[in-house]
C-alpha positions as CSV (number, residue, x, y, z in Angstrom):
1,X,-27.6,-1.8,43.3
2,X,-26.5,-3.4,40.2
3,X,-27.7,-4.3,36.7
4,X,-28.9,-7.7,35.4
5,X,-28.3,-8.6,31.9
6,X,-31.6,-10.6,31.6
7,X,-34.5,-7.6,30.4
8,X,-38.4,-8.4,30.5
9,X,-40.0,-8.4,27.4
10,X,-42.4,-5.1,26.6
11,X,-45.6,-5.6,28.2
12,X,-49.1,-4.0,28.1
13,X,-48.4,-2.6,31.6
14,X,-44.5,-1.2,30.4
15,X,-41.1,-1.6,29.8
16,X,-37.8,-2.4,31.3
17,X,-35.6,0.7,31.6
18,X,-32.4,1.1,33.7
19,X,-31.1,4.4,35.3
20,X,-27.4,4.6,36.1
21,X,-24.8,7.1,37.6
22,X,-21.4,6.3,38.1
23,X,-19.3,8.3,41.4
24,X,-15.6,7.9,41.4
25,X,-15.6,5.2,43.9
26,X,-19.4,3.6,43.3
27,X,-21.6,3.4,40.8
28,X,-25.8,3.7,41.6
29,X,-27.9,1.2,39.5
30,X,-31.8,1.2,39.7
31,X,-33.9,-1.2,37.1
32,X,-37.3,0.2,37.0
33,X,-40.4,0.0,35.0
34,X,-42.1,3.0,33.0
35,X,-45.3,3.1,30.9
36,X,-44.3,2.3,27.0
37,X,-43.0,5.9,25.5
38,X,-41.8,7.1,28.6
39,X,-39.4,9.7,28.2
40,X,-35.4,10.0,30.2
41,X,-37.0,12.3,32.7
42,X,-40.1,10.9,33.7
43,X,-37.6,7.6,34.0
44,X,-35.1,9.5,36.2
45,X,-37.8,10.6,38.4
46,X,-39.6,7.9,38.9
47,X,-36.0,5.5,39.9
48,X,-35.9,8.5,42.5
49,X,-32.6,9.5,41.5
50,X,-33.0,13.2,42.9
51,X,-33.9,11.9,45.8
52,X,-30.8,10.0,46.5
53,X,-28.7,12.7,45.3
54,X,-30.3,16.3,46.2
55,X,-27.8,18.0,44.7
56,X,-29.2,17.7,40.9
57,X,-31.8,19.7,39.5
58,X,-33.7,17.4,37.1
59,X,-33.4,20.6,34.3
60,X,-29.8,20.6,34.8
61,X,-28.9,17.4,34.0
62,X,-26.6,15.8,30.8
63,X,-27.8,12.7,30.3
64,X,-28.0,9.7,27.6
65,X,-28.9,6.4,26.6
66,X,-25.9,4.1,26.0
67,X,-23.6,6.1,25.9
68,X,-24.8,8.7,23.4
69,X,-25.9,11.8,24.6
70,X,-29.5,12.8,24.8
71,X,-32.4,15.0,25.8
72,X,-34.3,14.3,28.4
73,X,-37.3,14.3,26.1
74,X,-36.1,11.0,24.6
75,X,-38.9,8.6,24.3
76,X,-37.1,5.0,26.2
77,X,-37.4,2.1,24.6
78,X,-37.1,-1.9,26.3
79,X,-34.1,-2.1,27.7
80,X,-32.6,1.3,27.4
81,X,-30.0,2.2,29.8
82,X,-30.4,6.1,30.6
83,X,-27.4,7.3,32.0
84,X,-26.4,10.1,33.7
85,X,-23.4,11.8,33.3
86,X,-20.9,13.8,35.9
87,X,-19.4,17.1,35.2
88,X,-15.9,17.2,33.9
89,X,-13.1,17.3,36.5
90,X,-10.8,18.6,34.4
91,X,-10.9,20.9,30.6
92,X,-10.0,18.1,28.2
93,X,-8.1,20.6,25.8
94,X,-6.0,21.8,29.4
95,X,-5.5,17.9,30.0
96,X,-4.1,17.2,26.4
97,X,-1.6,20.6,26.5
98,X,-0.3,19.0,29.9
99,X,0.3,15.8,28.8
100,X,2.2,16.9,25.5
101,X,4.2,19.3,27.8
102,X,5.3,16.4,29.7
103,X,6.1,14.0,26.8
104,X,8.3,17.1,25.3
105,X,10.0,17.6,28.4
106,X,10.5,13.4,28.7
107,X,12.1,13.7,25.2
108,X,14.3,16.3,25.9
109,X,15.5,14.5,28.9
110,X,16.5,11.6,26.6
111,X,18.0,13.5,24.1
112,X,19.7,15.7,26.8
113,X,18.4,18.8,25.7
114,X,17.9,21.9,28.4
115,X,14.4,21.6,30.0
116,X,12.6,25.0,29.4
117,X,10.5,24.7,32.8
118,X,7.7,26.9,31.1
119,X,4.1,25.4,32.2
120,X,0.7,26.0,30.7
């Protein structure tokens, strides 16, 4: 499924919303319309998200709407992309330590310095 950049105008009958959740290797892309002050989780269950993937509780998602983080009480407006966003794969403060680890050691290397093999 995939997005269109064209959104309906608000309506008496609703609004334009669209529901989004990126995989690694696919992304899954619903346009749907909701009554006008629907919130992110009457929107996520009504683009049947849950139902694609079973293995999300709707009370135990993090989602948000472009990009910035919100609860899924947040009233929608036209347009809105809701998205909803995967755990982490990896501790971001583990990910930096590794990577300065490994420029230190490259550094060392250039200047010739012994390599103290000590990993975090």
């Amino acid at each position: 499924m995939t997005h269109t950049d064209t959104v309906p105008a608000p309506s008496a009958e609703g609004i334009t919303v669209t529901v989004c959740y990126a995989l690694p290797s696919q992304t899954w892309s619903v346009n749907i319309r909701v009554a006008k002050g629907s919130t992110i989780s009457e929107a996520i269950v009504q683009s049947k998200f849950l139902e694609n993937f079973k293995e999300f509780e709707l009370s135990g998602l993090n989602v948000g709407v472009f990009g910035k983080s919100a609860p899924i009480s947040h009233p929608l407006k036209n347009g809105d992309r809701v998205e909803i966003y995967r755990q982490l794969t990896f501790d971001p403060k583990q990910s930096r330590r590794r990577r300065a680890l490994h420029r230190q050691k490259l550094r060392n290397i250039k200047k010739k310095v012994p390599i103290n093999d000590v990993t975090i």
